[in-house]
N, C-alpha and C positions, 0 to 999 in steps of 0.2 A: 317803431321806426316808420318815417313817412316815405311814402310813393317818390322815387326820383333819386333817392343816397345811391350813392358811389362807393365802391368798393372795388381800390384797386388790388389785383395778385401779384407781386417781382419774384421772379425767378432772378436771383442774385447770380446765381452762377452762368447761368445763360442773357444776361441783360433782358429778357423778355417778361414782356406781360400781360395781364388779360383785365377788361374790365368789366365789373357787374353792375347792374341797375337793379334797385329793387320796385319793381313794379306794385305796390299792394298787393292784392289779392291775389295777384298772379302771379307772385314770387318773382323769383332772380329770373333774369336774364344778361347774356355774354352779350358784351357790345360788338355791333359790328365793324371796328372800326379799320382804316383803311391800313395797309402795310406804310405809310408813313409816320402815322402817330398824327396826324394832324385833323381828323377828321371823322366824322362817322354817320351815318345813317337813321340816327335812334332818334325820337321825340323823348320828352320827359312826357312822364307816364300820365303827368294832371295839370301839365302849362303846355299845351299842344303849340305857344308860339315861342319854345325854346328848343332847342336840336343841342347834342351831348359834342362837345367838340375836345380836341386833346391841344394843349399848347405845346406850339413846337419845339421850342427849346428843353423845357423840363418834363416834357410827356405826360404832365398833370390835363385829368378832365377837368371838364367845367360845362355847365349848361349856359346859351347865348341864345339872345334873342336870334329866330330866323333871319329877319331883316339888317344882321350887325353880319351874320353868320357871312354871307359870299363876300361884303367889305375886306372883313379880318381874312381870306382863304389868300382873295387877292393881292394883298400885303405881306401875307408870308412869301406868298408864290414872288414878289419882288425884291422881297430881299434876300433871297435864294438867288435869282438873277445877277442881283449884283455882287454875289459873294464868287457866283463862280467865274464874272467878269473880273472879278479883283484876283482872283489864284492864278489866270491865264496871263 
């Protein structure tokens, strides 16, 4: 298994879930990711210019270039905007 796989946990009955990084040599670790699902704190373990991010609709990770990374946050964060300009 190489450095950086994703391995998502669903708790089915509670919709929640956790995600791990396998680090190499350093095992698993829990991602830190934010109570939204859209984002997280973590580098990939051996491409230090990719950060672990969750998509916001289907709460799938994925690794993104840092530099694509605040693009896509700010695009969520807009069409969030305009969805709850549309319900009001």
């Amino acid at each position: 298994m190489e450095p950086g796989y994703i391995f998502v946990h669903r708790n089915l009955a509670t919709d929640e879930q956790q995600v791990w990084v396998y680090r190499g040599e350093r095992g698993w670790v829990v991602a830190d990711m934010h109570k939204d699902y859209k984002h997280a704190s973590l580098r990939h373990p051996t491409d230090q210019l990719r950060v672990l991010r969750m998509r916001p609709k289907t709460r799938e990770p994925g690794w993104v270039l840092i530099n694509g990374y605040s693009r896509l946050v700010s695009r969520d964060r807009g069409r969030e905007q305009g969805l709850r300009v549309a319900q009001n």
